[in-house]
Each structure stands twice: as structure tokens, then as C-alpha cells.
mmCIF file as gemmi writes it, N, C-alpha and C atoms, coordinates in Angstrom:
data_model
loop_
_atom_site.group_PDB
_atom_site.id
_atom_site.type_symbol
_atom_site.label_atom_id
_atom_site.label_alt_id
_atom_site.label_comp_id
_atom_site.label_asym_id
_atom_site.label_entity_id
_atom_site.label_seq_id
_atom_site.pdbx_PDB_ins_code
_atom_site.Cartn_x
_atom_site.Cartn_y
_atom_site.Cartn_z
_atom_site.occupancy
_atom_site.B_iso_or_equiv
_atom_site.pdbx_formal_charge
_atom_site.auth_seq_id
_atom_site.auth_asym_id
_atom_site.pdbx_PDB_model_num
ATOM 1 N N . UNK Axp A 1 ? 54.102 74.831 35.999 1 0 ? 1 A 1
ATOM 2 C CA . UNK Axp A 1 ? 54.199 76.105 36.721 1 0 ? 1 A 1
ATOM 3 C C . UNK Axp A 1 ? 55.443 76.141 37.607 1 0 ? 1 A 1
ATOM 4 N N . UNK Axp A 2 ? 55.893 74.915 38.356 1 0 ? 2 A 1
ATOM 5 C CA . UNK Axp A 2 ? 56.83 74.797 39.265 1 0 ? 2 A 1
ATOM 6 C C . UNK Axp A 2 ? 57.817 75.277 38.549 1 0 ? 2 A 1
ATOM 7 N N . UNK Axp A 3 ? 58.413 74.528 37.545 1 0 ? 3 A 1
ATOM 8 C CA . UNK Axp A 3 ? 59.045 74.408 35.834 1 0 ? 3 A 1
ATOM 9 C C . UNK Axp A 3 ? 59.541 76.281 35.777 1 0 ? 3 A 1
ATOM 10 N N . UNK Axp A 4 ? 58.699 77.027 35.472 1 0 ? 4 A 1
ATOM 11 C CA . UNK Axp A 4 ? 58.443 78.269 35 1 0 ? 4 A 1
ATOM 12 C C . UNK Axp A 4 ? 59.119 79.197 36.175 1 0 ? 4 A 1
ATOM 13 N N . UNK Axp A 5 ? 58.502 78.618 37.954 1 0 ? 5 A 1
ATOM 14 C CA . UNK Axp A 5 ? 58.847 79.736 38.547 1 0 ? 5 A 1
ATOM 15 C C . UNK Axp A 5 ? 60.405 79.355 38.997 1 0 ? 5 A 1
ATOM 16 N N . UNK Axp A 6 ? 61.083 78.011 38.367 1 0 ? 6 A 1
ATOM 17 C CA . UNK Axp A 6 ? 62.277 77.971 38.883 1 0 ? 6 A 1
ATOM 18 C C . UNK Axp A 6 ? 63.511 78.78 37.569 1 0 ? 6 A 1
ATOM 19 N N . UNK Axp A 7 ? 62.678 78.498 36.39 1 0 ? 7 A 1
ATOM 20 C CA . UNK Axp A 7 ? 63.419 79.611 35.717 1 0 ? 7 A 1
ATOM 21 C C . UNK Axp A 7 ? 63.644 80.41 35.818 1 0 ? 7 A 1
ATOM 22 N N . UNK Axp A 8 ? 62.351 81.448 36.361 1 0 ? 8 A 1
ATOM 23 C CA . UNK Axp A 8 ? 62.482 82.861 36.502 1 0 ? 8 A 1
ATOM 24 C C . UNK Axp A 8 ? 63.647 83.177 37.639 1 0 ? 8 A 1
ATOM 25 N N . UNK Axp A 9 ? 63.635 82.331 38.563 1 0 ? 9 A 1
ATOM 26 C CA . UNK Axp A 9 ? 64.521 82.57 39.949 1 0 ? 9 A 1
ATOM 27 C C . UNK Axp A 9 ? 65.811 82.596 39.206 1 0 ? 9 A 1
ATOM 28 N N . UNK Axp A 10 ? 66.033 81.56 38.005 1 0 ? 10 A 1
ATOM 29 C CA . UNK Axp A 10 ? 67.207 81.556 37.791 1 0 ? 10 A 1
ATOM 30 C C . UNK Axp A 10 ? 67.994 82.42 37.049 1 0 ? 10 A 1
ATOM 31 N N . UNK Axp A 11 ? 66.987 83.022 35.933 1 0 ? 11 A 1
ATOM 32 C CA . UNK Axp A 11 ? 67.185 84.287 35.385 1 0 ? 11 A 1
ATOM 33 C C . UNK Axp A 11 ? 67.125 85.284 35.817 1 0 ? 11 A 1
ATOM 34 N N . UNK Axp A 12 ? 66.514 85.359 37.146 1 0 ? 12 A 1
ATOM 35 C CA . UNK Axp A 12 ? 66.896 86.466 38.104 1 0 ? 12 A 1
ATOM 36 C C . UNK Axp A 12 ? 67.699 86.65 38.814 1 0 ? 12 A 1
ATOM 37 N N . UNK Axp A 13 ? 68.402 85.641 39.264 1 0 ? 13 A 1
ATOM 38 C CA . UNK Axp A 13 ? 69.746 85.161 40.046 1 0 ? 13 A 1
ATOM 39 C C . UNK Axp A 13 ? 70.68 85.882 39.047 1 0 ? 13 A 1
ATOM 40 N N . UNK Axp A 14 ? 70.588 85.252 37.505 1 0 ? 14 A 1
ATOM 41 C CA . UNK Axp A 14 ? 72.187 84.995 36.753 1 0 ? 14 A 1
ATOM 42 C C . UNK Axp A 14 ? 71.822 86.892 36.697 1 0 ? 14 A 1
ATOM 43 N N . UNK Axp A 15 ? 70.899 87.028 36.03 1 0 ? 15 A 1
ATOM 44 C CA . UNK Axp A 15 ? 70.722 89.2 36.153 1 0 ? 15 A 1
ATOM 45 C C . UNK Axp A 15 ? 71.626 89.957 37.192 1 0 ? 15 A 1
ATOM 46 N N . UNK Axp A 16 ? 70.848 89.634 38.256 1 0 ? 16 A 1
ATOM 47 C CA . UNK Axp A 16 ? 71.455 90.487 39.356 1 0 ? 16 A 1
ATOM 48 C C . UNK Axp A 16 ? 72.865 90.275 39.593 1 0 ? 16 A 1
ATOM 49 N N . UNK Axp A 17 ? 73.696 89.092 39.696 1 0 ? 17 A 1
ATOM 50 C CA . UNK Axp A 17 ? 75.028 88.511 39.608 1 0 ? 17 A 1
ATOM 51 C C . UNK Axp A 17 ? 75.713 89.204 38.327 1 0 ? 17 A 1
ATOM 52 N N . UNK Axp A 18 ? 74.798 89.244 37.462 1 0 ? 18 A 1
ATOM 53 C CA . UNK Axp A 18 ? 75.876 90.19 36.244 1 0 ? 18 A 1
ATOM 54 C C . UNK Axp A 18 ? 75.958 91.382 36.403 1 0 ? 18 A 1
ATOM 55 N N . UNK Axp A 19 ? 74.853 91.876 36.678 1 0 ? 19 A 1
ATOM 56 C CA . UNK Axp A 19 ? 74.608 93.603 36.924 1 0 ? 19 A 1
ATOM 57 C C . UNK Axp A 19 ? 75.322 94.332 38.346 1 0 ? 19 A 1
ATOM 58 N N . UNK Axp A 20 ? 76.164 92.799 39.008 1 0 ? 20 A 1
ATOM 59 C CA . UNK Axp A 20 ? 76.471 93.529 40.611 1 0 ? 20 A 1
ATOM 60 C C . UNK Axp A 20 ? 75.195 93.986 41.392 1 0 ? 20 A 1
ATOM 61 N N . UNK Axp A 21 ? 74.266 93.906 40.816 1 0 ? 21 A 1
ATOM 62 C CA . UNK Axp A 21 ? 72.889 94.228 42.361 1 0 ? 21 A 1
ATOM 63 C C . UNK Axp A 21 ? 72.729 93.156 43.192 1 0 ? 21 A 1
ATOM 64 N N . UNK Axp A 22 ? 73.524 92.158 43.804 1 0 ? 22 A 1
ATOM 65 C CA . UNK Axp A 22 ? 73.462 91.257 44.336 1 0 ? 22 A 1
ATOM 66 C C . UNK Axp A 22 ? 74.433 91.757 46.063 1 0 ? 22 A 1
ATOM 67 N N . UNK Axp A 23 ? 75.373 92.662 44.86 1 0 ? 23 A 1
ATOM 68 C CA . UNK Axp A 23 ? 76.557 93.034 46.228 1 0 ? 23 A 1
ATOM 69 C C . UNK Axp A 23 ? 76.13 93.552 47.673 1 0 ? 23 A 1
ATOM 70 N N . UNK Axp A 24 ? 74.981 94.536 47.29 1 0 ? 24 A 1
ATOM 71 C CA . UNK Axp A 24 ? 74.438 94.993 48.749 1 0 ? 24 A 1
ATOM 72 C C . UNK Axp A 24 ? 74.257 93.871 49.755 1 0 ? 24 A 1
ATOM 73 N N . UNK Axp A 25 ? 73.371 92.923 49.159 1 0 ? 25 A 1
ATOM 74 C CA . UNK Axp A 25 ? 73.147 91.564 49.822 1 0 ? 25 A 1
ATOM 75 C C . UNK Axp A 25 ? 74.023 91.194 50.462 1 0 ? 25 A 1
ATOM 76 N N . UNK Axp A 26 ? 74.964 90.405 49.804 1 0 ? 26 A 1
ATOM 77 C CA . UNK Axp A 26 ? 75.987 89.896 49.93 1 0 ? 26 A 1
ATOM 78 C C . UNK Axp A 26 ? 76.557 90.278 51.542 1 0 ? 26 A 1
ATOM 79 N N . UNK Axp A 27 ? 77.027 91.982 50.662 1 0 ? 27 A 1
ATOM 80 C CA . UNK Axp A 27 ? 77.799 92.884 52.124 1 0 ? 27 A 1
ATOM 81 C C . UNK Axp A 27 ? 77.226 92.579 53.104 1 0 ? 27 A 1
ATOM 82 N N . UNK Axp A 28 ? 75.761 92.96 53.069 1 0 ? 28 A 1
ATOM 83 C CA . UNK Axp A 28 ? 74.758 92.828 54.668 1 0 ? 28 A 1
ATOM 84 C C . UNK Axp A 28 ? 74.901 91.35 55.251 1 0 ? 28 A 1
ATOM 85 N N . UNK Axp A 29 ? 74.906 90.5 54.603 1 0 ? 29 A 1
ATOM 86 C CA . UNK Axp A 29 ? 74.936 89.161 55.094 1 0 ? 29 A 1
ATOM 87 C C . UNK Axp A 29 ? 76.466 88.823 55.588 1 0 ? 29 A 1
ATOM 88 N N . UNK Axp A 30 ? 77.552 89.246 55.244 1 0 ? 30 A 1
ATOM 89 C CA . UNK Axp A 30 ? 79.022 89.58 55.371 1 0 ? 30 A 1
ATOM 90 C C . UNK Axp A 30 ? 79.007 90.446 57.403 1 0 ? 30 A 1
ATOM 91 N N . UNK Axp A 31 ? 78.522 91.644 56.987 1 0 ? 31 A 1
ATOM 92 C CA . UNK Axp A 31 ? 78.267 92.339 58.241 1 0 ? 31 A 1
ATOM 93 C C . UNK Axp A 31 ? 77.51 91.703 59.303 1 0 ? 31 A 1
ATOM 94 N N . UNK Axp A 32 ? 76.555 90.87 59.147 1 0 ? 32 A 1
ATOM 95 C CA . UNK Axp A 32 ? 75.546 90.455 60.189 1 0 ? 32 A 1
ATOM 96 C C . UNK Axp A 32 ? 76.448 89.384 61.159 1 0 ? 32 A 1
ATOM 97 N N . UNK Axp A 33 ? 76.958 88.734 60.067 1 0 ? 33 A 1
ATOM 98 C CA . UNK Axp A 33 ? 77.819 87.158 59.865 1 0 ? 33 A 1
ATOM 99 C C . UNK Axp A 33 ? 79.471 87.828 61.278 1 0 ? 33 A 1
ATOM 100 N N . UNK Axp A 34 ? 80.068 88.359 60.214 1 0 ? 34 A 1
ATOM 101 C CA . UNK Axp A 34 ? 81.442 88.716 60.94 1 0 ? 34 A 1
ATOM 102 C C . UNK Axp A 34 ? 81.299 89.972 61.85 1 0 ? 34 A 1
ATOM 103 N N . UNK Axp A 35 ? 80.624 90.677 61.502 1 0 ? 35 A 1
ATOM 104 C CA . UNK Axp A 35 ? 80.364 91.928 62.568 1 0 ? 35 A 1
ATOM 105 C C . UNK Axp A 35 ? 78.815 92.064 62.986 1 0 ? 35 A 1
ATOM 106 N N . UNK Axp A 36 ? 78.437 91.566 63.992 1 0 ? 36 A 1
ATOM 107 C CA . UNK Axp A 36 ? 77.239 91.996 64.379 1 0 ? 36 A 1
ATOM 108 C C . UNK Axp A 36 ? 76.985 93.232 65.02 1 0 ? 36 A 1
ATOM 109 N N . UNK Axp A 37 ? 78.101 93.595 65.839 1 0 ? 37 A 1
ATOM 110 C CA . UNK Axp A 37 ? 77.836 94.61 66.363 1 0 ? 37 A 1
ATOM 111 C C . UNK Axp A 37 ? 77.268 96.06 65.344 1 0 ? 37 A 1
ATOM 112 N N . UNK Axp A 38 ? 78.185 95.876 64.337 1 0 ? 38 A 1
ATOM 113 C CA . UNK Axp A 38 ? 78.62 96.998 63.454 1 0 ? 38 A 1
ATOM 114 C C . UNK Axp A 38 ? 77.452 97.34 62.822 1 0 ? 38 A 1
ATOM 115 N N . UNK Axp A 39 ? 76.975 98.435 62.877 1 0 ? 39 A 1
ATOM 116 C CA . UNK Axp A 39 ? 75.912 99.481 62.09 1 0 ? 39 A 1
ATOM 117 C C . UNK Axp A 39 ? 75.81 98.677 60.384 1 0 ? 39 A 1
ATOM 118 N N . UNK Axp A 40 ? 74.954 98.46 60.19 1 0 ? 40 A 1
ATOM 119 C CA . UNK Axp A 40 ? 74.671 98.384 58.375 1 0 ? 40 A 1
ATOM 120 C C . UNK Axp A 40 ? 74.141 99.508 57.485 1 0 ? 40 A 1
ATOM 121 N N . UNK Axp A 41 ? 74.897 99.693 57.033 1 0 ? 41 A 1
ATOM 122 C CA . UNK Axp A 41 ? 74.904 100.978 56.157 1 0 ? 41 A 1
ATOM 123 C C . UNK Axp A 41 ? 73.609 100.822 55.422 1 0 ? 41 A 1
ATOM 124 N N . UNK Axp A 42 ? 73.15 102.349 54.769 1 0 ? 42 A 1
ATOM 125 C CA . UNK Axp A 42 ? 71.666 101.883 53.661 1 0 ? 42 A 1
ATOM 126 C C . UNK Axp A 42 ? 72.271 101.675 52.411 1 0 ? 42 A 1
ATOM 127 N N . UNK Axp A 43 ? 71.439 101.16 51.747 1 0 ? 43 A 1
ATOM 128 C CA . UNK Axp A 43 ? 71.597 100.435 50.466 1 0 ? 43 A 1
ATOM 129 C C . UNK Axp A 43 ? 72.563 101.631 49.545 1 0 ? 43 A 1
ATOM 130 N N . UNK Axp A 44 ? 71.886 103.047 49.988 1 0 ? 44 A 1
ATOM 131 C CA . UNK Axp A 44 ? 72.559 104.201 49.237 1 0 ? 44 A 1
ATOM 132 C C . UNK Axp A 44 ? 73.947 104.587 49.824 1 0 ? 44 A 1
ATOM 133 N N . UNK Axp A 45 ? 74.689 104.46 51.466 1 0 ? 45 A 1
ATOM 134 C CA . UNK Axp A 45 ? 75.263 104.735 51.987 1 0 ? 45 A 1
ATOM 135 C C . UNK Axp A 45 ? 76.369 103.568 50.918 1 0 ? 45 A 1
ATOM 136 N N . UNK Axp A 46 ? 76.113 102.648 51.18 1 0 ? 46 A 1
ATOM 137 C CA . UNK Axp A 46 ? 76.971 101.193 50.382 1 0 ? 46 A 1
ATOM 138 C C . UNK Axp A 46 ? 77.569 101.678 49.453 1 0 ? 46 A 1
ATOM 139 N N . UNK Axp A 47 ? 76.409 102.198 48.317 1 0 ? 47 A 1
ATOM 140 C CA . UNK Axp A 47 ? 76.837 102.797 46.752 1 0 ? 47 A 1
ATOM 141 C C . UNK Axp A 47 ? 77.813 103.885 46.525 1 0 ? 47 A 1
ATOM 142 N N . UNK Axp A 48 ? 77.716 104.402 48.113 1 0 ? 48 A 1
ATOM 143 C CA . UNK Axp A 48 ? 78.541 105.225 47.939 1 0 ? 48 A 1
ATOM 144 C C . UNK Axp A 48 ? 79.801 105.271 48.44 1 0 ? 48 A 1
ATOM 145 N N . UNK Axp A 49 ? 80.264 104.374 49.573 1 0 ? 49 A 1
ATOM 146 C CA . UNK Axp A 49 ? 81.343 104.037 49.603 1 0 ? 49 A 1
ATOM 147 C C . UNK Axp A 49 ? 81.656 102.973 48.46 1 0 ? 49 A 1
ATOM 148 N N . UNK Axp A 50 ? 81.079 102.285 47.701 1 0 ? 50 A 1
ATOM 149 C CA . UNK Axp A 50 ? 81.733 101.29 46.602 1 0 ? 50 A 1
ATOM 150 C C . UNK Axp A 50 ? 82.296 102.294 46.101 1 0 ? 50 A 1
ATOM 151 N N . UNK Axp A 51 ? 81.565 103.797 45.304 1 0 ? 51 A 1
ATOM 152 C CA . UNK Axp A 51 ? 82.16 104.132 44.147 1 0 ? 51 A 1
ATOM 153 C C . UNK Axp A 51 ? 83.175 105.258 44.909 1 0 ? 51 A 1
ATOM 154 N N . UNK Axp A 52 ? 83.517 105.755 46.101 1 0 ? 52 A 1
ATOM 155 C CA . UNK Axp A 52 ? 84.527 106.064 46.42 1 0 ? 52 A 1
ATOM 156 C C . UNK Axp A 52 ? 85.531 104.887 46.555 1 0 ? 52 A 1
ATOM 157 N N . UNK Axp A 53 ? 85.429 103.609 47.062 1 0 ? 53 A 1
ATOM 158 C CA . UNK Axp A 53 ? 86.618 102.992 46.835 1 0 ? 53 A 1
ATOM 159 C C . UNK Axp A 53 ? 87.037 102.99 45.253 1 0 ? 53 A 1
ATOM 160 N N . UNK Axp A 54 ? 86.282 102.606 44.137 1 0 ? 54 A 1
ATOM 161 C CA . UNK Axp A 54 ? 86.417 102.429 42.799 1 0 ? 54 A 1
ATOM 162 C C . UNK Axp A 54 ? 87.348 103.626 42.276 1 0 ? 54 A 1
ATOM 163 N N . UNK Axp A 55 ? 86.91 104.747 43.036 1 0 ? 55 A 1
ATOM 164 C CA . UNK Axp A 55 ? 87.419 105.732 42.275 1 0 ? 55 A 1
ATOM 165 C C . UNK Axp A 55 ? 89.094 106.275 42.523 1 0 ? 55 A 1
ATOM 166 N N . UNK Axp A 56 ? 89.134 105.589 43.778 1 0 ? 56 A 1
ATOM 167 C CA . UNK Axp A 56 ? 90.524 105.967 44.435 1 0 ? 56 A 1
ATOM 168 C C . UNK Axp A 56 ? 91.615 104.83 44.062 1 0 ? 56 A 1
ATOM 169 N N . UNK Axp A 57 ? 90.738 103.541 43.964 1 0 ? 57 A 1
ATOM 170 C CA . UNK Axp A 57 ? 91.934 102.771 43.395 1 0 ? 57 A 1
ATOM 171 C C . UNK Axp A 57 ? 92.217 103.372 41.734 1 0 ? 57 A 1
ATOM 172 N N . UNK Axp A 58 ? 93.382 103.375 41.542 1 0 ? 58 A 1
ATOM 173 C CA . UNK Axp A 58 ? 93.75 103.309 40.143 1 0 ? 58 A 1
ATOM 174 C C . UNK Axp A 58 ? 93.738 102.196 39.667 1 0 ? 58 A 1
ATOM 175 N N . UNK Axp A 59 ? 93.612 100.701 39.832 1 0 ? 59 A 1
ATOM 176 C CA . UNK Axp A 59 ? 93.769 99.622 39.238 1 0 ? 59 A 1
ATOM 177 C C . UNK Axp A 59 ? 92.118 99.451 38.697 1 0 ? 59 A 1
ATOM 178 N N . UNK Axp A 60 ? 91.499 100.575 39.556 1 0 ? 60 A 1
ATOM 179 C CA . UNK Axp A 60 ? 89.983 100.21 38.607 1 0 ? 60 A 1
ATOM 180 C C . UNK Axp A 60 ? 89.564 100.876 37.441 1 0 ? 60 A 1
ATOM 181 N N . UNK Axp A 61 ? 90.762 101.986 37.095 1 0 ? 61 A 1
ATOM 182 C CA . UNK Axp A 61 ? 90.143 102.395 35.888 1 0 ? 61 A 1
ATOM 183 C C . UNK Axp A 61 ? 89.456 104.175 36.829 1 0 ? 61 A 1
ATOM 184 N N . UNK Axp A 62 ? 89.019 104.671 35.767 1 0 ? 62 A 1
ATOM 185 C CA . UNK Axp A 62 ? 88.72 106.298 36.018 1 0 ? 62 A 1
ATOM 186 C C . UNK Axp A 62 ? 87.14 105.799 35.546 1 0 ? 62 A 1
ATOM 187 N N . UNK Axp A 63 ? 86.803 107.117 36.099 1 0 ? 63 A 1
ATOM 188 C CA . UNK Axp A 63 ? 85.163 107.489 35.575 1 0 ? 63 A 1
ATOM 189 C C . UNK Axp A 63 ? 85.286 108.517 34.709 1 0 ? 63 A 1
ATOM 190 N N . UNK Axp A 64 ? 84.534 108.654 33.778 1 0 ? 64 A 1
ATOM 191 C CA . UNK Axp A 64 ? 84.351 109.733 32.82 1 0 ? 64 A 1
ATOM 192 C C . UNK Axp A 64 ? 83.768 110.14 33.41 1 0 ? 64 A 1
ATOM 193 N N . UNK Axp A 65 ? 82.45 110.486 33.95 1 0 ? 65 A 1
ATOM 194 C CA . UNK Axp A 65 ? 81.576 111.275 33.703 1 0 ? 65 A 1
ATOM 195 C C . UNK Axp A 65 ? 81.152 111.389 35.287 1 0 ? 65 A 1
């Protein structure tokens, strides 16, 4: 069982790390760490400054849709 639930962690780890759903994390732990003072955005506020930065750099490529 031990066996089983350390797989799953791990296949849930390598998931989220591929899919980028790890980044929110990440950021918040980034913010707490170097800026405490500073407000933490919601999970949706985040998504949405990512895909305004994404969209303004040109080195990332355009969105279709």
C-alpha cells in the first residue's frame, strides 16, 4: 500500500509539472518567501496575469483563439 501511495504522488507530481498546474504553487510560495508583505493574488487573478504576460511577449508565440 505504502508502494502504491508513493506512486500515485509521483504520477501526480510528474502531471501537474507537465500540465504547468504546479505554477500557482510555486508563485505563492515565491510571494510568501520574498514578499511577505505583498497581497497574493487568487488562483484566477494569477491566470490572468500569466496569459496577459504570454500574450504581450512576442517570443511566446500568439493565441489563436
Amino acid at each position: 500500500m505504502r508502494s502504491l501511495r508513493r506512486v500515485f504522488r509521483a504520477v501526480r507530481w510528474y502531471v501537474r509539472e507537465l500540465t504547468d498546474e504546479s505554477a500557482y504553487d510555486r508563485y505563492v510560495a515565491h510571494v510568501r518567501k520574498d514578499h511577505p508583505q505583498a497581497p497574493v493574488p487568487t488562483r484566477r487573478a494569477f491566470e490572468r496575469m500569466r496569459t496577459e504576460r504570454q500574450e504581450e511577449d512576442p517570443r511566446q508565440g500568439f493565441r489563436c483563439c
